[in-house]
MINUVEX-628093 format. One record per residue (C-alpha): x, y, z; residue in one letter. Coordinates in steps of 0.5 Angstrom, whole numbers, plus 500, padded with zeros to 3 digits. Example, Ala and Ser with C-alpha at 12.3 -4.5 7.8 and 13.67 -1.06 7.14 Angstrom:
! residues 2
525491516A 527498514S 
//
This chain:
! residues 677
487221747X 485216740X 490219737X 494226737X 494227729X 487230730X 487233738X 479234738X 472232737X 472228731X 467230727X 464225720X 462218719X 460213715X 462215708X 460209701X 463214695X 464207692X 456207691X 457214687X 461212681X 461219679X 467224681X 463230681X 459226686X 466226690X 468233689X 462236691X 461231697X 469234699X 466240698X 460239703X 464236707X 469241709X 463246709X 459242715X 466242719X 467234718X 475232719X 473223719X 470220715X 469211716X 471209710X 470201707X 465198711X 461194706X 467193700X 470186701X 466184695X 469189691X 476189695X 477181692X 473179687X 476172688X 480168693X 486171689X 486177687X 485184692X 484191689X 484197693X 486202688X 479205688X 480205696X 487208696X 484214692X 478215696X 483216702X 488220697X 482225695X 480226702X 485227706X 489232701X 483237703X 484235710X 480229711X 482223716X 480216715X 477212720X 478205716X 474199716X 476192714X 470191711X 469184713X 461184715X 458182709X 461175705X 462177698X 457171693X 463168690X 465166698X 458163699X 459159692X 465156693X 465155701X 458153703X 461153711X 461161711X 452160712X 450160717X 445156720X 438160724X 435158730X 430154726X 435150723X 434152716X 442154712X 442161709X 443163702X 448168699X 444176702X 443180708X 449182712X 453178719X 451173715X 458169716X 459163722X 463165726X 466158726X 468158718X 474156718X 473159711X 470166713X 476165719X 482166714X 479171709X 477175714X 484174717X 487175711X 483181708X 486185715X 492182714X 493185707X 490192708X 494193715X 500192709X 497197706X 497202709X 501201715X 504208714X 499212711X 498219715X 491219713X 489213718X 487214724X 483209727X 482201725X 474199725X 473192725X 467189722X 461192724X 455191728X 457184730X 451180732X 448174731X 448167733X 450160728X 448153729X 451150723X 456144724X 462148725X 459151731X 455144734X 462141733X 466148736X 461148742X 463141744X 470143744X 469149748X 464144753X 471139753X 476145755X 471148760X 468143763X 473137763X 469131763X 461130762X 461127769X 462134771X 458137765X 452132767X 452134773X 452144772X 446142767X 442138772X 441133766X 437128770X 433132769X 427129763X 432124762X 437129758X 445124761X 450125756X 455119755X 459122749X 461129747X 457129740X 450127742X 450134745X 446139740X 446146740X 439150744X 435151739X 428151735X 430144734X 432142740X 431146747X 428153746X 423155744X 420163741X 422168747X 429166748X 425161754X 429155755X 427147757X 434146759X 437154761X 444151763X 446149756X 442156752X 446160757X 453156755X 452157748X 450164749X 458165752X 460160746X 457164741X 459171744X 467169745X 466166738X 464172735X 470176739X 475171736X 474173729X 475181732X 481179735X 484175729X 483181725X 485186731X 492182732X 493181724X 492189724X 497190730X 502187726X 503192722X 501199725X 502197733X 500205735X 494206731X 488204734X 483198733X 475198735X 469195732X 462199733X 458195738X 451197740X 449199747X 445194751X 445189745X 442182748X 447178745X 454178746X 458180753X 461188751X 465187758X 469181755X 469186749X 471191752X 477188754X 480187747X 478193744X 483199745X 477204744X 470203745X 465206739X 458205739X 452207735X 447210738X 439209735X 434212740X 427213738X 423219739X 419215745X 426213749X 428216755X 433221755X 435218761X 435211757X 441214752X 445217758X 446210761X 447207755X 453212754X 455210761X 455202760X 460204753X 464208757X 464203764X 466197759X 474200758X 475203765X 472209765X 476211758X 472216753X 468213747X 467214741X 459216738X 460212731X 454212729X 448216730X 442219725X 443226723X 436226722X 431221720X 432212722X 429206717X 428201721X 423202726X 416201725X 415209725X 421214723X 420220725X 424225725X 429228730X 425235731X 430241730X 436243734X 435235738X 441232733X 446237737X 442236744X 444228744X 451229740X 452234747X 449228751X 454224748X 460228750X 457229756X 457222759X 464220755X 464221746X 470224744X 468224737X 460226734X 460221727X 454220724X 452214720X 450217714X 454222711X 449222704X 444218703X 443211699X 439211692X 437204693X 436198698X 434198705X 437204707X 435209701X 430212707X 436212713X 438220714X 444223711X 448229713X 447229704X 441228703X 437225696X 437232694X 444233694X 446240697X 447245702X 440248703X 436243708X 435245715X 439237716X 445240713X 445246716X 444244723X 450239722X 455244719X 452249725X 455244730X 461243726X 463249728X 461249736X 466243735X 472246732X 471253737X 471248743X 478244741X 480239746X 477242752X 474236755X 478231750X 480226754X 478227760X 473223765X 467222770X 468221777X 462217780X 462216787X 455211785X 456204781X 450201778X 452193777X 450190770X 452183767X 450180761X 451173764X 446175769X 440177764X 442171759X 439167764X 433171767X 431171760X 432163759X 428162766X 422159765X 418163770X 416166775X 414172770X 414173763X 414181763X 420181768X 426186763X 433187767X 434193762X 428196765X 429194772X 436197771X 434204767X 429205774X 435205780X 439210774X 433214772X 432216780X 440219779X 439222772X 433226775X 438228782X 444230777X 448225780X 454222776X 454213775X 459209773X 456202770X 460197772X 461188771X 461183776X 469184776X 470191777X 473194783X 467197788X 472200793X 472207790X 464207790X 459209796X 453207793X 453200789X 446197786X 445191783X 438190781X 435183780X 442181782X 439173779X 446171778X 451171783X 458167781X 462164785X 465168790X 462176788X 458175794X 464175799X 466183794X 459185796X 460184804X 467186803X 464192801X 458194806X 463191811X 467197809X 462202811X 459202804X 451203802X 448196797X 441196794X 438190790X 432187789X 427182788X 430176784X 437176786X 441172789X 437166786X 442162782X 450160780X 453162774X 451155771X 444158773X 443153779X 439154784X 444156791X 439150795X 438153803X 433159802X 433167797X 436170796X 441164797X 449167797X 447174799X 443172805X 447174810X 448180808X 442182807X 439179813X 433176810X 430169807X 425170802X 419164803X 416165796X 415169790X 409171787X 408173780X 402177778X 400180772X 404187771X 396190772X 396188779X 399193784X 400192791X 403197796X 408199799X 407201806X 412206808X 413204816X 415211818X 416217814X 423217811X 425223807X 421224800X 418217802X 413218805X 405214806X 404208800X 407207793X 405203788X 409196786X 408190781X 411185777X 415181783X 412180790X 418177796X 414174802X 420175806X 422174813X 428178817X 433175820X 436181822X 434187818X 430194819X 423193816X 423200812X 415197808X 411193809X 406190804X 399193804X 394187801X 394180798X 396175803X 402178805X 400184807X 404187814X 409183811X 416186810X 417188803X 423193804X 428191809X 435195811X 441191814X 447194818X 453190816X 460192819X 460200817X 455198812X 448198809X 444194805X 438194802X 433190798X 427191795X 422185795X 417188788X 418193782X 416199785X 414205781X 419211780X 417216785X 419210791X 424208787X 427217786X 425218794X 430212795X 435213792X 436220794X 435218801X 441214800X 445220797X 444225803X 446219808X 452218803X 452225803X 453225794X 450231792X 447234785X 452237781X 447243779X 440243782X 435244776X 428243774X 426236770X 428235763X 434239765X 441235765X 447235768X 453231767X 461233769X 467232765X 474233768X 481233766X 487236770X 484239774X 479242770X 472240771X 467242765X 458242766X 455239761X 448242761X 442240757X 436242756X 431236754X 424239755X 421243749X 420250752X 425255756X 427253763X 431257768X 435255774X 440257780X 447257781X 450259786X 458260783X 460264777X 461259771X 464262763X 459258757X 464255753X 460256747X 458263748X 463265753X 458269757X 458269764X 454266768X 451267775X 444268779X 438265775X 440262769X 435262763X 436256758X 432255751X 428249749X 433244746X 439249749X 446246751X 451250756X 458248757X 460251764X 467252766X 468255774X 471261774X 476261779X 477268783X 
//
């Protein structure tokens, strides 16, 4: 539980009555507030320039109001440092604050995360700012929760970062010796013989647009340097607040698959995991449900918090459409489902002015209750405090893991070659959608996770291998475990070498293949995958494009073979046995129906069962505590459907029970507790 003083599903968000000077605004906002249900609040995001003036003085009296005012009508603050966004005179006085782009160009004062990371200046205020409001309120009953910064992101290649990457280099690699030769440097004549002729990757130097790399070794370093970089500031800030308030918890707000730093590292050093959820009206559902998931792995399995989500409306995608009545609780359902234990919204009433005035608020420009926006907020606010502590706290138990690692997309996107539309994410999210359709529940783990609880592990694009992960995976399968992996995988070290002796190099013996070549077509070009036999739901060809192995068994059961192009009668799916195991590979990016039938094949034989039978766009998802399981079931699809259940279940929210033929409205969510005889 985040913590006891508020045992249910927080409810609130993002709060800046600092951009209202105006107490009739604030009393009335208290007001709505408490009419919506909402119990937190996130206070104090962007105010460091109003919190310190200057280097000397600090004011929090304003601050300590806002909390006061709040929390005397029973309202709970979760408190940020406010440490993402400099304040002017910092960038006056201590020009090393501003960053330097990709295009080698120093900034101006403006825009947010728009601090070097390795400013010894931006270090020490930063620092100091959560030092001073840990002192402050170390003891005042309204603070729940402490939030770092925000949305931290964002890459410097200023000096103060060509200098830190050097140090780092010297402490990771040793000597330049050994440097020279993880970078492969020979290569176009790039031998370092002192540690500062080495440069930062960037339009200036190695990388060009699209993230490609002349020299991906380095690109991939800079790219650990910089996330653990920005990680250290958290940490100076979550240490100097654990000081004063050892038992309230701290976070910072990531971002679901955010490209550019390691959440798994994160995870680690943060005691609650939050995230702010933005899909578009286009992206899958299934999409958000495994962005939930890889939150909610990066901490053990624990619950997370949903920090931000729209009530209604975004700003900044190219078209802002408006969530469609009743899919703002359809989504803050999906949330809880796969781990949320609180449902926060950024905004809680809208900007007047700047880039966010057109960003949705549970209090809109309008200024009172009458919207449907509010009234859907206030609705479930209600649902919220009616479900209490239900499912606080409580867990998923996956029996499939789905392996995802920053490291290894880094390095796929750095590649030069074999295929500019290969996208990790995609290959990703098309193994999980085939078990998002069959209800069946995933773990999202890091190459460091245990693997022994798991029956079914899939690694798509597995490029990276590091150092002895592959010995895991054989221990794995050894011990009657199912592996999947792709095309692509097995190709390189962790310093993005390629492991010389034939693909998929490290996972060789496992899989029981050799891969000679890898052709690269264009996404339009489709060839087959020709089932040899008929396999469960698969069955005659499937479509397949993007990647081609030409592969050779040594071992392994040919499960498809190719139907055209010079390879065709090739294998292109193969099945080893190991030990009690099994383990799979896929030689091309498959379509969804032979990448479903798949998947469930492999589930019956691991005998992993769908939680409930349902049409598609029906999702259902199990949250457990105590001995206590409860069904999460949304409905996705914009008309009624109806499904069986063979048990009799209570819904939580209605305290119907339910048994037989189940009829769930368009957009309609049920919470289903077993009834137990």
């Amino acid at each position: 539980m985040i913590s006891r003083k508020l045992p249910k599903v927080w409810y609130g968000g993002d709060y800046n009555p600092e951009q209202w000077d105006d107490p009739a605004v604030w009393e009335e906002d208290i007001r709505m507030f408490k009419k919506a249900g909402i119990d937190i609040v996130t206070l104090n995001v962007f105010s460091w320039a109003l919190n310190q003036p200057n280097e000397d003085i600090y004011r929090f009296t304003n601050l300590d109001a806002h909390i006061n005012r709040l929390y005397e009508q029973g309202i709970y603050t979760c408190l940020a440092t406010s440490t993402a966004a400099h304040p002017a005179w910092m960038a006056k006085k201590y020009p090393d604050v501003r960053r330097v782009d990709f295009y080698g160009r120093k900034r101006t004062f403006g825009g947010r995360h728009n601090s070097c990371p390795n400013s010894p200046t931006y270090r020490e205020y930063s620092e100091k700012m959560a030092d001073k409001l840990g002192e402050r309120y170390k003891e005042h009953p309204a603070v729940l929760i402490w939030h770092v910064s925000n949305e931290y992101g964002g890459y410097c290649y200023c000096e103060n970062c060509t200098n830190g990457f050097q140090r780092w280099l010297q402490k990771k690699y040793g000597s330049l010796e050994k440097l020279n030769q993880t970078w492969n440097t020979r290569f176009w004549g790039h031998t370092f013989y002192e540690w500062d002729e080495i440069v930062v990757p960037n339009a200036l130097s190695e990388e060009g647009e699209g993230n490609v790399s002349a020299f991906q070794g380095i690109s991939l370093d800079y790219r650990i340097f910089q996330s653990e970089s920005l990680l250290e500031c958290y940490k100076l800030e979550h240490n100097a607040l654990k000081k004063h308030t050892p038992d309230i918890p701290v976070t910072t707000n990531l971002m679901g698959t955010y490209p550019e730093l390691d959440y798994f590292k994160w995870g680690k050093e943060m005691d609650v995991i939050s995230w702010d959820s933005y899909p578009g009206i286009d992206t899958p559902v299934s999409l958000t449900a495994m962005t939930h998931d890889l939150m909610r792995g990066l901490k053990d399995g624990q619950p997370f918090m949903l920090m931000e989500q729209t009530p209604s409306q975004q700003n900044w995608q190219p078209y802002n459409a408006l969530k469609r009545p009743g899919v703002m609780r359809l989504w803050s359902y999906q949330a809880m489902a796969h781990g949320a234990d609180t449902i926060m919204f950024f905004q809680l009433r809208r900007s007047i002015g700047a880039c966010e005035k057109f960003h949705g608020a549970v209090i809109e420009h309008v200024g009172h209750e009458h919207t449907r926006v509010f009234r859907e907020t206030a609705d479930l606010g209600k649902e919220l405090q009616q479900l209490s502590d239900v499912f606080i706290d409580s867990r998923t138990e996956a029996k499939v893991a789905i392996v995802y690692d920053w490291e290894n997309r880094w390095a796929i996107e750095l590649s030069s070659g074999p295929s500019g539309s290969l996208d990790y994410v995609k290959e990703v999210h098309k193994y999980y959608a085939a078990l998002y359709e069959l209800n069946i529940p995933v773990d999202i783990v890091s190459t460091e996770d245990d693997l022994s609880k798991y029956d079914l592990v899939i690694a798509p694009v597995l490029y990276m291998v590091k150092k002895d992960y592959h010995q895991k995976l054989e221990s794995f399968v050894e011990k009657g475990g199912t592996f999947i992996t792709t095309f692509f995988s097995g190709i390189v070290d962790e310093h993005d070498l390629v492991t010389l002796g034939g693909y998929p190099g490290k996972l060789r013996k496992l899989l029981g293949i050799w891969v000679e070549e890898i052709d690269a077509l264009d996404p339009s070009h489709f060839n087959q995958i020709v089932m040899k036999e008929k396999w469960g739901r698969l069955e005659g060809q499937f479509d397949c494009n993007l990647l081609f192995d030409i592969i050779h068994t040594e071992g392994a059961d040919i499960i498809a073979e190719y139907g055209s192009e010079f390879y065709q009668g090739l294998p292109v799916v193969t099945a080893n046995n190991y030990g009690n195991g099994k383990a799979i590979y896929v030689g091309s990016s498959g379509e969804q129906a032979f990448i479903n039938g798949l998947i469930e094949n492999l589930c019956q034989e691991k005998e992993i069962t769908s939680l409930l039978v349902t049409p598609s766009g029906v999702e259902v998802t199990e949250r457990s505590k105590e001995g206590r399981a409860v069904l999460f079931v949304l409905n996705h699809n914009d008309i009624e459907t109806s499904f069986e259940v063979k048990e009799e279940f209570v819904d939580l929210l209605t305290g119907s029970e339910i048994s037989g033929t189940v009829q769930l409205r368009e957009q309609g969510v049920m919470l289903l507790e077993k009834i137990n005889k």
